[in-house]
Backbone as JSON Lines, residues from 0, in Angstrom:
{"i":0,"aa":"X","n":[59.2,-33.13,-18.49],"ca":[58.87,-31.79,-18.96],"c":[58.33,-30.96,-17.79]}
{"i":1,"aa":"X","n":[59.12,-29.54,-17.48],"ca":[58.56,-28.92,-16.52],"c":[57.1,-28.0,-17.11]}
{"i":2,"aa":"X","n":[56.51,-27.52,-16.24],"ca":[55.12,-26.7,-16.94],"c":[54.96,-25.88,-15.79]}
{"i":3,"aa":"X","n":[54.85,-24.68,-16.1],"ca":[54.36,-23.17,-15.04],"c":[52.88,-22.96,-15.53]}
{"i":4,"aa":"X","n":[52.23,-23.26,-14.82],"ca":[50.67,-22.71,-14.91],"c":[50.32,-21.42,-13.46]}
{"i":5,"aa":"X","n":[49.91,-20.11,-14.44],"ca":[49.64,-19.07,-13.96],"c":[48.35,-18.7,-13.29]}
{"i":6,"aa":"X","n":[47.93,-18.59,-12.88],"ca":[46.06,-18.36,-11.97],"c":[46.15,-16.73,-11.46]}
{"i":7,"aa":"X","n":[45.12,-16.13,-11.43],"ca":[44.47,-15.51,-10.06],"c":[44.32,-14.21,-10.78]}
{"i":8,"aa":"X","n":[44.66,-13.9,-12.7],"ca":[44.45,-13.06,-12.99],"c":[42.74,-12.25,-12.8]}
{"i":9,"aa":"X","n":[42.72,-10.96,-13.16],"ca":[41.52,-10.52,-13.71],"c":[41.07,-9.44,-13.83]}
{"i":10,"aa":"X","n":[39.7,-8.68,-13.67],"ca":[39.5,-7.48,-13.68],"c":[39.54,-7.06,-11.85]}
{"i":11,"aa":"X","n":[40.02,-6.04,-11.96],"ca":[39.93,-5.04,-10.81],"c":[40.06,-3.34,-11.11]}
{"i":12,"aa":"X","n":[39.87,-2.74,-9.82],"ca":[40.05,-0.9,-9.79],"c":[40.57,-0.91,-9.11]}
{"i":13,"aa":"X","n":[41.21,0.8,-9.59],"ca":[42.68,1.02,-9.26],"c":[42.61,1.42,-7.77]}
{"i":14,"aa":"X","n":[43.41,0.71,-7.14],"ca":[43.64,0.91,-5.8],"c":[43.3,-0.66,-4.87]}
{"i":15,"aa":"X","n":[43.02,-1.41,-5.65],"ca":[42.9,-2.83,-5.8],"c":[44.07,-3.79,-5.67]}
{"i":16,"aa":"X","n":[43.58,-4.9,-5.6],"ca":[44.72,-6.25,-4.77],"c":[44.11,-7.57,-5.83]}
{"i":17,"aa":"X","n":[45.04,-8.21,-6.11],"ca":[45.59,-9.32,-6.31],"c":[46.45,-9.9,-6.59]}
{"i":18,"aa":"X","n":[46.34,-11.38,-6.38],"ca":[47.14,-12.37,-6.09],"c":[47.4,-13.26,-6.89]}
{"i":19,"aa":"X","n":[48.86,-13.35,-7.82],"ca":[49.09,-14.22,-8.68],"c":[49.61,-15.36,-7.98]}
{"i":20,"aa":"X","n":[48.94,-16.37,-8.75],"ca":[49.68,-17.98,-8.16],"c":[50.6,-18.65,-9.91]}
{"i":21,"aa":"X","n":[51.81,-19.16,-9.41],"ca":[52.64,-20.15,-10.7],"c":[52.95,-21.56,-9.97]}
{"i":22,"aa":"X","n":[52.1,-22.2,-10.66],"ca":[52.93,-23.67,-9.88],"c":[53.43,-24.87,-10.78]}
{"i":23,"aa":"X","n":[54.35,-24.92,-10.25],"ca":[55.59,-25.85,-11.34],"c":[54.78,-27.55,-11.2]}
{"i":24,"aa":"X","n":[54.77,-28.2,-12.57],"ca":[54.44,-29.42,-12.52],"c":[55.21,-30.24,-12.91]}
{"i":25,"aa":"X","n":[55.33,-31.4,-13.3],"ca":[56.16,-31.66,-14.6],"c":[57.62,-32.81,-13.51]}
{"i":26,"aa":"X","n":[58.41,-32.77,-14.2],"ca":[59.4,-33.34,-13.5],"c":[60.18,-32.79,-12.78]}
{"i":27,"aa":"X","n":[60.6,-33.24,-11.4],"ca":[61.03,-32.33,-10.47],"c":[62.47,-31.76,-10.73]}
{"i":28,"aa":"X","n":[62.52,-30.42,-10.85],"ca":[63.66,-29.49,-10.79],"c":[64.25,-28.7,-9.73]}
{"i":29,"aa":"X","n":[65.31,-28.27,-9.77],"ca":[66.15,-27.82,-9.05],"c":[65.73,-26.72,-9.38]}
{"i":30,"aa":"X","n":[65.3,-25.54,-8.43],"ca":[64.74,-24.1,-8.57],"c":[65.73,-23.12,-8.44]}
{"i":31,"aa":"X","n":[66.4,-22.22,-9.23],"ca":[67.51,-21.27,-9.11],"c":[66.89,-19.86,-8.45]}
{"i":32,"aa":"X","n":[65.8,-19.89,-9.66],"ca":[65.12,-18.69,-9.27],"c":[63.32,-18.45,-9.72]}
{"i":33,"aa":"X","n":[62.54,-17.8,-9.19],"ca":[61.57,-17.61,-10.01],"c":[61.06,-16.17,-10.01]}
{"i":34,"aa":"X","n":[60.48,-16.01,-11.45],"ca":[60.21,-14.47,-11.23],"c":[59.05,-14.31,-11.98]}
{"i":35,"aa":"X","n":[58.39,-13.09,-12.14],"ca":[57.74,-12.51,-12.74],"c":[57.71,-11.38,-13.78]}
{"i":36,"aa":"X","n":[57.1,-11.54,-14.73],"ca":[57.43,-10.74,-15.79],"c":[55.86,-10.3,-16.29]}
{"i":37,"aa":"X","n":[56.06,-9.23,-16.92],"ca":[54.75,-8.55,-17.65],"c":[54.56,-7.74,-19.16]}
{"i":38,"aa":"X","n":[53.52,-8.08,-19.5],"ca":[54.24,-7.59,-21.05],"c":[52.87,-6.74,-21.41]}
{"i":39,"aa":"X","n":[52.6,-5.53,-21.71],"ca":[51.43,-4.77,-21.8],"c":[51.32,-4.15,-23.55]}
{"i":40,"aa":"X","n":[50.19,-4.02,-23.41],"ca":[50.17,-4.06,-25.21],"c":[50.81,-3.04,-25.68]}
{"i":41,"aa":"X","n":[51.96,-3.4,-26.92],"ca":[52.47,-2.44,-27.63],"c":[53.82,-2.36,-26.21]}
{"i":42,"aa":"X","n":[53.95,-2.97,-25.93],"ca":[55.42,-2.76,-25.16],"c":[56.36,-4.13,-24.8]}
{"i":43,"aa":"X","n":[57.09,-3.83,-24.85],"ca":[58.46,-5.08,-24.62],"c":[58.07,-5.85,-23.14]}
{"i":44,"aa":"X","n":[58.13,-7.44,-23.04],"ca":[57.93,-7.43,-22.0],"c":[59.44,-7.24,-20.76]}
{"i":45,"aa":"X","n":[58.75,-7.03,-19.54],"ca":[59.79,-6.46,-18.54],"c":[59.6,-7.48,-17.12]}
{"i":46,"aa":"X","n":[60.85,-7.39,-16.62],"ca":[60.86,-7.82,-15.33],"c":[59.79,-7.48,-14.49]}
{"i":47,"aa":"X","n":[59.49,-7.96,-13.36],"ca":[58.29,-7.4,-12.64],"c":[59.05,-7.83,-11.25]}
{"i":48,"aa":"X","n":[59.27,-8.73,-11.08],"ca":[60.03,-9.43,-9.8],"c":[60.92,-10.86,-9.93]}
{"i":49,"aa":"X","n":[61.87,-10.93,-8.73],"ca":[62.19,-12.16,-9.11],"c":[62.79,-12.67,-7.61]}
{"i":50,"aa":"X","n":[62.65,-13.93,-7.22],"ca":[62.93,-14.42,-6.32],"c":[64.02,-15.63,-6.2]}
{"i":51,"aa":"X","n":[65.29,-15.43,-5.61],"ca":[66.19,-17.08,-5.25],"c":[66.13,-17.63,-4.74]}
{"i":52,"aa":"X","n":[66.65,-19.0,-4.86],"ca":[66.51,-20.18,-4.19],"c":[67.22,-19.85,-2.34]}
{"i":53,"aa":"X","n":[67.61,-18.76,-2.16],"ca":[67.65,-17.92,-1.09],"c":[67.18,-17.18,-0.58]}
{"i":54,"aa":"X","n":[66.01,-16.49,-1.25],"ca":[65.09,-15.93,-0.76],"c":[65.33,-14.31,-0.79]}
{"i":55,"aa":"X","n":[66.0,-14.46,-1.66],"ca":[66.63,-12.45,-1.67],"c":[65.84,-12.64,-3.08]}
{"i":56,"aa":"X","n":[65.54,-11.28,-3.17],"ca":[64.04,-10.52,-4.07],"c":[64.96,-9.74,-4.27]}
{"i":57,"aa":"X","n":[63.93,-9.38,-6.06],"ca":[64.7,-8.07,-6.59],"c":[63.43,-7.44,-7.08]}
{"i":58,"aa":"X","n":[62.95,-6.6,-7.22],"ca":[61.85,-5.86,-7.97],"c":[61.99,-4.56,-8.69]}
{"i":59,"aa":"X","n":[61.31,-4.27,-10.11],"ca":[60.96,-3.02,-10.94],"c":[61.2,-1.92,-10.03]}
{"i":60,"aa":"X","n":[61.74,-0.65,-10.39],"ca":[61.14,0.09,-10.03],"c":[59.46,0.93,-9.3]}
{"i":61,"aa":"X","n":[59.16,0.3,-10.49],"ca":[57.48,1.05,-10.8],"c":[57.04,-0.31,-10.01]}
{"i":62,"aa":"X","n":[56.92,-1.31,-9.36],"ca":[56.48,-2.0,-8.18],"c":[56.86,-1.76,-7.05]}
{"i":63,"aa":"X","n":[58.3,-1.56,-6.68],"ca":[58.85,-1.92,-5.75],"c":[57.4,-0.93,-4.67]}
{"i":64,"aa":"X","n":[57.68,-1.68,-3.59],"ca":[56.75,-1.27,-2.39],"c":[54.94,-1.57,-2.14]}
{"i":65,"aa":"X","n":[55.14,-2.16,-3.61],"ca":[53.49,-2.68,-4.11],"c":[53.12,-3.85,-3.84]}
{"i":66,"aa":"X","n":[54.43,-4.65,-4.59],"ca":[54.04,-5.65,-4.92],"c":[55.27,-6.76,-4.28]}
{"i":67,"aa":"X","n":[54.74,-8.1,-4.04],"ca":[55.47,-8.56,-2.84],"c":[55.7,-10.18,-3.86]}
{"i":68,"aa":"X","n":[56.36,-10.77,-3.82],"ca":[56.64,-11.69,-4.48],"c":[57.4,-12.58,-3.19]}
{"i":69,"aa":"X","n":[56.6,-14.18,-3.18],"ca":[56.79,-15.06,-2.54],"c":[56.87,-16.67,-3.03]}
{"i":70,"aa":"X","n":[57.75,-17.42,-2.12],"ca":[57.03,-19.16,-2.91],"c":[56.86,-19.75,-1.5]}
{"i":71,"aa":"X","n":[56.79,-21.0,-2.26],"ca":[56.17,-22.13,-1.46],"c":[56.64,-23.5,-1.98]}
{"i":72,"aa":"X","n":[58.13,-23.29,-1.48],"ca":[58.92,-24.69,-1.96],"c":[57.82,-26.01,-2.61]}
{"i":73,"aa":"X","n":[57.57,-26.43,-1.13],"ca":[57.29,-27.62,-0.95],"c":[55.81,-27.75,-1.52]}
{"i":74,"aa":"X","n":[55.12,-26.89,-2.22],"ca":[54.49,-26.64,-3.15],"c":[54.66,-26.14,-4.8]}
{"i":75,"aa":"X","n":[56.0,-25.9,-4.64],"ca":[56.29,-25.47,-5.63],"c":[55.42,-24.43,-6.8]}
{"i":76,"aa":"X","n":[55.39,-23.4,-5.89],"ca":[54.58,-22.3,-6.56],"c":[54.7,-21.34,-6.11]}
{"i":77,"aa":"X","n":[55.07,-20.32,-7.17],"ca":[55.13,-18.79,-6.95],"c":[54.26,-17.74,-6.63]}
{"i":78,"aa":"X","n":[54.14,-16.72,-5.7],"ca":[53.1,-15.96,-5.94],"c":[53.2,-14.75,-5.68]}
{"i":79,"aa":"X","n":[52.68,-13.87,-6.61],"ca":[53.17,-12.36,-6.38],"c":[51.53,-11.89,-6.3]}
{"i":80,"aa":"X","n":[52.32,-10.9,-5.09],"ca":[50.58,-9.9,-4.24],"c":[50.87,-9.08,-5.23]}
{"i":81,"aa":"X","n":[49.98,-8.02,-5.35],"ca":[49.68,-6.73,-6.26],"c":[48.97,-6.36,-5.33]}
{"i":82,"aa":"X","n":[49.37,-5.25,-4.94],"ca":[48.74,-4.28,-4.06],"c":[48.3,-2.42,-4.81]}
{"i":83,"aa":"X","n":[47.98,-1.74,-4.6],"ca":[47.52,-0.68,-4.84],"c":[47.96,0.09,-6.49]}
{"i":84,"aa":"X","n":[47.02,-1.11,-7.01],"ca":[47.15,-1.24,-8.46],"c":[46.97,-0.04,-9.04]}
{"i":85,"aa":"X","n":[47.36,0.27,-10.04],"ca":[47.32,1.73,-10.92],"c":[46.53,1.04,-12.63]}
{"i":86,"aa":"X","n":[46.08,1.68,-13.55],"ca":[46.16,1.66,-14.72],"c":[47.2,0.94,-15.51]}
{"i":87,"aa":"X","n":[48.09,1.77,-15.09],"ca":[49.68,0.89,-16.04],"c":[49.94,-0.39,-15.97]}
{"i":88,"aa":"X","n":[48.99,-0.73,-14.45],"ca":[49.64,-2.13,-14.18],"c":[49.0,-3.22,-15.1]}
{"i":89,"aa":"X","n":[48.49,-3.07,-15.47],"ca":[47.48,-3.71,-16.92],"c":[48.54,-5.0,-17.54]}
{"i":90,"aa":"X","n":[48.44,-5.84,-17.82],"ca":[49.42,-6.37,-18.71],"c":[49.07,-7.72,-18.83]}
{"i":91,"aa":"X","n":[49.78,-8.42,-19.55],"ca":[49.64,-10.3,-19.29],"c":[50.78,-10.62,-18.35]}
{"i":92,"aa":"X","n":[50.71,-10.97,-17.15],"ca":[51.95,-11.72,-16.23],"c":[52.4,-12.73,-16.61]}
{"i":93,"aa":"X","n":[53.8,-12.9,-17.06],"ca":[53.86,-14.44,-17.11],"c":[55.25,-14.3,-16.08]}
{"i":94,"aa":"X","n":[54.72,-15.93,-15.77],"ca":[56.06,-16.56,-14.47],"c":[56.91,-17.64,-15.12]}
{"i":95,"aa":"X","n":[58.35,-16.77,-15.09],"ca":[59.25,-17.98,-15.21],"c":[59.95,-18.22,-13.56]}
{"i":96,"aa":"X","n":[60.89,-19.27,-14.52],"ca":[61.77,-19.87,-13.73],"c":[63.01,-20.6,-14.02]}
{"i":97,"aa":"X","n":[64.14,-20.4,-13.51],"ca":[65.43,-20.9,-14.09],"c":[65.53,-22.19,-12.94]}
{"i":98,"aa":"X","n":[66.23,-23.07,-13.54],"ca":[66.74,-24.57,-12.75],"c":[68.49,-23.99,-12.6]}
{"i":99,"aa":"X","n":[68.59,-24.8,-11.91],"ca":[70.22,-24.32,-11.56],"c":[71.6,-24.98,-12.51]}
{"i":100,"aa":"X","n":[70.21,-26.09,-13.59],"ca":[71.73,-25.87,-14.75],"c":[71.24,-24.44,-15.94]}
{"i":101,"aa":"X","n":[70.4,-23.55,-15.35],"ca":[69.99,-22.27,-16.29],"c":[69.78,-22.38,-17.12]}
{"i":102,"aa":"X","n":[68.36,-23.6,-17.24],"ca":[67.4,-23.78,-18.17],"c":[66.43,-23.01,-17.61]}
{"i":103,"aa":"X","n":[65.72,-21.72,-18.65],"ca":[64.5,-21.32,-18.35],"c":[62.94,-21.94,-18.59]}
{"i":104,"aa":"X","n":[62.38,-21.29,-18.11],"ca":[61.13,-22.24,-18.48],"c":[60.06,-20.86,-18.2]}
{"i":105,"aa":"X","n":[59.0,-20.93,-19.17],"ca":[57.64,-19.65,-19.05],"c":[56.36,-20.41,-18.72]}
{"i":106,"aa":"X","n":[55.59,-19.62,-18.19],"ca":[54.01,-19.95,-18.4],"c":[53.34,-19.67,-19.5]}
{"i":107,"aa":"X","n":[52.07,-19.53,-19.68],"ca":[51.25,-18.9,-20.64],"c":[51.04,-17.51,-20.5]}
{"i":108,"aa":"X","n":[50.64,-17.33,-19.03],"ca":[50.46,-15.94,-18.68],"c":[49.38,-15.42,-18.26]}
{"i":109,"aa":"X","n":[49.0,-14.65,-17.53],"ca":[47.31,-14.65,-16.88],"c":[47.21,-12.74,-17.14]}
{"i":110,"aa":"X","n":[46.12,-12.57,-17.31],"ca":[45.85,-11.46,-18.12],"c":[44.9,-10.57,-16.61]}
{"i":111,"aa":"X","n":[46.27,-9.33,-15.96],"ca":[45.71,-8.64,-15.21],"c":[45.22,-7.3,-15.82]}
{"i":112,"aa":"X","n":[43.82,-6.73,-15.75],"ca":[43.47,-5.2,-16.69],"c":[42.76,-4.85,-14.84]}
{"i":113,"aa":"X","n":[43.43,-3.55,-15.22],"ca":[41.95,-2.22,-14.11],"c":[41.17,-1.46,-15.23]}
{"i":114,"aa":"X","n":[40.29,-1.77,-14.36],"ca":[39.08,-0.99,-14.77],"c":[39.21,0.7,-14.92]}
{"i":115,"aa":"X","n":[38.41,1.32,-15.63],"ca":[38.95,2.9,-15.5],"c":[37.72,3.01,-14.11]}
C-alpha cells in the first residue's frame, strides 16, 4: 500500500513563504508524476502544480511565478515553495501522485490559511 503524507502547512501573512513537503511510503512505486492540488472552502478542488518523472512542470495560472514545485527521488517526496502568498491562497493542499501503470494515489492534505 502506497501512502502520501503532507507536512509544512499553516498560518502565515500575505506576502509570506511556505514550504509543502509529500513523502511517499508504503511499497515502492514507479513515479509517473506528482502534483499538487488545492481545494478552498465552497470551491471545487483544482490543480495547483504538477511535476514528471522528467522533470517538466506544469502550473495554475494564479501560481505560476509563485510557486515552485520540486522532488527528491531518492527520498521520495514532493515539495512545493509558496512564495508571495495572497488571501486566495487559503485552502487544504493535497499531494497526489500517479505510478506509471496510472494508478492515482492522494494524501490527507495540510491546511494552508493567511492571516488578514
Amino acid at each position: 500500500q502506497v501512502q502520501l503524507v503532507e507536512s509544512g502547512g499553516g498560518l502565515v501573512q500575505p506576502g509570506g513563504s511556505l514550504r509543502l513537503s509529500c513523502a511517499a511510503s508504503g511499497r515502492h512505486f514507479s513515479i509517473f508524476s506528482m502534483g499538487w492540488h488545492r481545494q478552498a472552502p465552497g470551491k471545487k478542488r483544482e490543480l495547483v502544480a504538477i511535476i514528471g518523472s522528467d522533470g517538466r512542470t506544469r502550473y495554475s495560472d494564479s501560481v505560476k511565478g509563485r510557486f515552485t514545485i520540486s522532488t527528491d527521488s531518492a527520498k521520495r517526496t514532493a515539495y512545493l515553495q509558496l512564495n508571495s502568498l495572497k488571501p486566495e491562497d487559503t485552502a487544504v493542499y493535497y499531494c497526489n501522485a500517479h505510478d506509471q501503470g496510472g494508478v492515482e494515489y492522494w494524501g490527507r492534505g495540510t491546511q494552508v490559511t493567511l492571516s488578514s
